[in-house]
C-alpha distance (Angstrom), angle and dihedral (degrees) to the residues before:
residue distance angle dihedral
X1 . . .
X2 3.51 . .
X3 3.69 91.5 .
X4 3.68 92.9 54.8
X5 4.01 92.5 102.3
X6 3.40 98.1 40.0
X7 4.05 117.7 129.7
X8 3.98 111.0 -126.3
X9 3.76 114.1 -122.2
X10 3.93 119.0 -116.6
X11 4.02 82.4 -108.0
X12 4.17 90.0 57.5
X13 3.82 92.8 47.2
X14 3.60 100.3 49.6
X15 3.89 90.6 46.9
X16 3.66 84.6 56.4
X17 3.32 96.5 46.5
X18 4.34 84.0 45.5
X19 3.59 90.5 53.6
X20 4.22 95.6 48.2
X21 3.55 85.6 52.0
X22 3.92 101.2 51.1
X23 3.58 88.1 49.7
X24 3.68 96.5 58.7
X25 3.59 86.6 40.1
X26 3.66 80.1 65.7
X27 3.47 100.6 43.7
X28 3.57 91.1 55.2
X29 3.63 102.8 48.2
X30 3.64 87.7 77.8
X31 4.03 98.9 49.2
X32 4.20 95.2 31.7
X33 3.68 126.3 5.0
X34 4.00 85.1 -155.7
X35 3.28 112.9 60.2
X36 3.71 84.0 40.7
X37 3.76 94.8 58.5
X38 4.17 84.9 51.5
X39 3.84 85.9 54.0
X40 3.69 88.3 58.7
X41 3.23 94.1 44.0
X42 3.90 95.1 58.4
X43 4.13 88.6 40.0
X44 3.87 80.5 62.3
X45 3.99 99.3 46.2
X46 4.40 83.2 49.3
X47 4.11 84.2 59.6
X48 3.38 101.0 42.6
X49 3.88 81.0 56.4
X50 3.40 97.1 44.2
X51 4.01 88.5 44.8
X52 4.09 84.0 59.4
X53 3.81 99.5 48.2
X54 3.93 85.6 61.8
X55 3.72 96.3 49.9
């Protein structure tokens, strides 16, 4: 409860953001193996970002 204000960090949004992407990724490896490779793809740029902010 006390938590319920607090601002995400950079770190918490992008892993969100990682997270929604991986499971469209998902989603769309069974319609269009394509567009669910570019998913990926993004999902990957998001950690490399991530992997940054902790350096």
């Amino acid at each position: 409860m006390f938590g319920l204000f607090k601002k995400k960090s950079k770190n918490e949004i992008l892993m969100i953001q990682y997270k929604k992407l991986m499971e469209e990724a998902f989603r769309l490896s069974k319609i269009n193996r394509a567009e669910s490779d570019s998913k990926i793809a993004e999902a990957n740029e998001l950690i490399e970002g991530i992997d940054q902010n902790k350096e």
